[in-house]
C-alpha positions in Angstrom: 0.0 0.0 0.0 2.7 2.3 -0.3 3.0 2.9 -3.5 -0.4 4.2 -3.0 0.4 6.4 -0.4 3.2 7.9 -2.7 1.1 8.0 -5.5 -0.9 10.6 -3.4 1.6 12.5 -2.3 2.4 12.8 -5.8 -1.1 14.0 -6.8 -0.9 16.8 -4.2 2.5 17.9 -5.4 0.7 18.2 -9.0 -2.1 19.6 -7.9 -0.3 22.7 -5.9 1.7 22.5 -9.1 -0.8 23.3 -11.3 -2.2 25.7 -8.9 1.3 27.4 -9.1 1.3 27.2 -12.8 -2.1 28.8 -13.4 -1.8 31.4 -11.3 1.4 32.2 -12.2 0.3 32.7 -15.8 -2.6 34.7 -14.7 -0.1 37.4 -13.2 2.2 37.5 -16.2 -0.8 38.3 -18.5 -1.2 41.3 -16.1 1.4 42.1 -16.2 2.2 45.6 -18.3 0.1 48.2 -19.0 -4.0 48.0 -18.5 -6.3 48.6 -20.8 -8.3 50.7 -18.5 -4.7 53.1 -18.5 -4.2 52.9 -22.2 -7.5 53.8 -22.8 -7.4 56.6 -20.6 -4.3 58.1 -22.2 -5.4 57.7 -25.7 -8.1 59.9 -24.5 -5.8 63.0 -22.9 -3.6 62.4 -26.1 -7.0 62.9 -28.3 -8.1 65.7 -26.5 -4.5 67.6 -26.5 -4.4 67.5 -30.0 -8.2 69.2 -30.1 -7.0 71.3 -27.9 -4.1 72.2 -29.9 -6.1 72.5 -33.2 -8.6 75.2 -31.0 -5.5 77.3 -30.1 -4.4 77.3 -33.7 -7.4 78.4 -35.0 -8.3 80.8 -32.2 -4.6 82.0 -32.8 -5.0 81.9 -36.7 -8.0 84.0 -36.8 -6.7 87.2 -34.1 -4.0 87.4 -36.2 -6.2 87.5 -39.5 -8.5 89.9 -37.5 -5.2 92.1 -36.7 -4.7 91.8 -40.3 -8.0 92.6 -41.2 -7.8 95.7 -39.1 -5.1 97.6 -40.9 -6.4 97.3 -43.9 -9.9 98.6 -42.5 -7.8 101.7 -41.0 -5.6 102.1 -44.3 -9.1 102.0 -46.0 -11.3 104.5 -44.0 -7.8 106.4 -43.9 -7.9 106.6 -47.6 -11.7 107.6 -47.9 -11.7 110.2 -45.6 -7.9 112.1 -47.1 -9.8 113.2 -49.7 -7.2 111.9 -52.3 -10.0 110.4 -54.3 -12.2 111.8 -56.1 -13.8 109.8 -58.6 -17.2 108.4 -57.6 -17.1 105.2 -59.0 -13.4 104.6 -56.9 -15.0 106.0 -53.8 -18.0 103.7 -54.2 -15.6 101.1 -54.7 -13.1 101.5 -51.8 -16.7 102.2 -49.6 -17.5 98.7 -50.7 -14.2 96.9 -50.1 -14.4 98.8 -46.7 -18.4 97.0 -45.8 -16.8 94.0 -47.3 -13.3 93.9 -45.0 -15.6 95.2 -41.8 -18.1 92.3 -43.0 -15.3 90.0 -42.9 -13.6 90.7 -39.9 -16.5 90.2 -38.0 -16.9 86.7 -39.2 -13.2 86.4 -38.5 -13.7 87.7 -35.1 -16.6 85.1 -34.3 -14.6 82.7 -35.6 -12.0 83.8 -32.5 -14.3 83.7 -30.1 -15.6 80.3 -31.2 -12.2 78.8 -31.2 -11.6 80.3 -27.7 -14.7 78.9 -26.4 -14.2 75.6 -27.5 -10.4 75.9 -26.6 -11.6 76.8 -22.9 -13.4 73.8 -22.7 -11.1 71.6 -23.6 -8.9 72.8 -21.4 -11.5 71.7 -18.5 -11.9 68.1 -20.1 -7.9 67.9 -20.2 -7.6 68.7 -16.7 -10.2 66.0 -15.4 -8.7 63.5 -17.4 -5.5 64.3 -16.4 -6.4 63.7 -12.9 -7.9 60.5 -13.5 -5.2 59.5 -15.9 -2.6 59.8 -12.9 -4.7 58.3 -10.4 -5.3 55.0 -12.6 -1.5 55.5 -13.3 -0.9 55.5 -9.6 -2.9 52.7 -9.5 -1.7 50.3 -11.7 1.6 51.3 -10.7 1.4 50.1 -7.0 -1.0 47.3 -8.6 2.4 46.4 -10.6 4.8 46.3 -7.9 2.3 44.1 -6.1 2.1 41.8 -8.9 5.8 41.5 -9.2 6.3 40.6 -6.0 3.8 37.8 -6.3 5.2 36.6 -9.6 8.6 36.0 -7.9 6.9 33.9 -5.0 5.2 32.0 -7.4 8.4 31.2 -9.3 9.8 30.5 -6.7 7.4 27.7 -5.1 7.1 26.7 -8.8 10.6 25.8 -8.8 10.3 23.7 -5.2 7.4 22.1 -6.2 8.9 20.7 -9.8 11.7 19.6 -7.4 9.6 18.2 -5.2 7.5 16.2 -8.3 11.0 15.0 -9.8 12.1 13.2 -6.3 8.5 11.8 -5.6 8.2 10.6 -9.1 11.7 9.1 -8.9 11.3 6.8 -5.9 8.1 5.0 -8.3 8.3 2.2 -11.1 8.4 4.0 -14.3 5.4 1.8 -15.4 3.0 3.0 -12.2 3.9 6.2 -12.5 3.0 6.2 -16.7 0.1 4.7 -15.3 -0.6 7.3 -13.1 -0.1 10.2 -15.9 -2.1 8.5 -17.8 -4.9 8.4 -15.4 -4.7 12.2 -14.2 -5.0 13.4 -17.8 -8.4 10.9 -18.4 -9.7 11.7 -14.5 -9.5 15.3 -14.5 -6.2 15.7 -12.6 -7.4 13.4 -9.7 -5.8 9.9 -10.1 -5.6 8.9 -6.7 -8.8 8.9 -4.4 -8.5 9.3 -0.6 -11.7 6.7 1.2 -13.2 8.5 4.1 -16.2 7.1 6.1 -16.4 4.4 3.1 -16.7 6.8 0.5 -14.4 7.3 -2.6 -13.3 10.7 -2.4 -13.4 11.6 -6.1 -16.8 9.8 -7.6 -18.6 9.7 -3.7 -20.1 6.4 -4.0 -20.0 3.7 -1.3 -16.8 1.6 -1.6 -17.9 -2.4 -0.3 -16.2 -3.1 3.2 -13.9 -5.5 2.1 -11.9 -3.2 -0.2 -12.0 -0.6 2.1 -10.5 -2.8 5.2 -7.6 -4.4 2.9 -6.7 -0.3 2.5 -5.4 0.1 6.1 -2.9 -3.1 4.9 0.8 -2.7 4.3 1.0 -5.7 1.9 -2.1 -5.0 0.2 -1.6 -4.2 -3.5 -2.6 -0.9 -5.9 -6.5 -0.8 -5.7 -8.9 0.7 -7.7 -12.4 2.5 -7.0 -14.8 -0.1 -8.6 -16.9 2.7 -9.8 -14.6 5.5 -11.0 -11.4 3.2 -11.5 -9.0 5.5 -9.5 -6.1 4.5 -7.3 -7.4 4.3 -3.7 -5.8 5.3 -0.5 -7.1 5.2 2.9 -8.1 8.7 4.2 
């Protein structure tokens, strides 16, 4: 029965193994940057450059409007000197002047438009670049943590392969092929402790007799007649 016995120990080693393994993969996909932080700086990067286009066109259209403005004054300037006299080139340069006044108020709304938007950009920016560094200040301490867990895990990942090489060395090659064999078709449970009579991995009733010859040194490897696992005494 004590090939049993090992065999169990053996299952226990796997399963914390496993454990190990999964978990340890599960941490290493976390690993790196979120997607909640990714998202949340592709957003302050999207609204900067908004921003940035505002300012350029707030910017763009003051300097038109200063533009704009000279050539009202050098107009008006011009009608009122008295240096023309024709009527058609005053009604001309009279024109030009409703049309650069007409202009420059568009010009200036424009501005203002700009501004506004620009302004509240600026407000969106600074909300999410307050929640950008908290989720940054977050994941950060989020990471460390992780770390510290991935090297723990490594590290009893390491024992416990140790551990599964020395158990698995002091079986018969055959029994323990048997054995791998019977984890992968059993779900990972090839070895089934009995407690009050009961097969610990299918739960039915295992007859008396089988159960009594577990408690025996000499017995042999036996199996759950209903689930076909190895049985140990519990």
């Amino acid at each position: 029965m004590q090939e049993a016995i090992k065999l169990y120990e053996l299952q226990k080693v796997d399963l914390a193994w496993l454990k190990v393994a999964r978990r340890l993969q599960q941490v290493q996909h976390q690993l790196g940057e979120s997607e909640t932080v990714r998202a949340a700086r592709q957003q302050v990067t999207e609204t900067e450059t908004m921003l940035h286009q505002w300012h350029t066109k707030q910017k763009d259209a003051e300097l038109e409007s200063k533009s704009l403005a000279t050539r009202i004054k050098s107009t008006e300037d011009k009608l009122m000197s008295g240096s023309v006299r024709d009527p058609k080139e005053l009604n001309n340069l009279q024109e030009n002047l409703e049309s650069l006044r007409r202009h420059r108020t568009l010009v200036d709304d424009q501005a203002v438009e700009a501004l506004m938007h620009a302004d509240e950009l600026t407000g969106q920016l600074s909300d999410q670049q307050r929640d950008l560094s908290r989720l940054e200040g977050e994941w950060t301490s989020g990471q460390s943590d992780l770390k510290q867990e991935e090297t723990k895990l490594k590290q009893n990942y390491i024992l416990l392969k140790r551990k599964r090489e020395a158990l698995a060395a002091a079986l018969p090659a055959a029994l323990l092929e048997r054995y791998d064999t019977m984890r992968k078709r059993k779900a990972g449970i090839a070895v089934a402790p009995v407690q009050s009579g009961v097969c610990g991995a299918c739960h039915v009733q295992i007859p008396t007799g089988i159960v009594n010859g577990l408690g025996s040194s000499t017995a042999t490897l036996t199996v759950c007649p209903s689930c076909g696992r190895y049985l140990v005494a519990g």
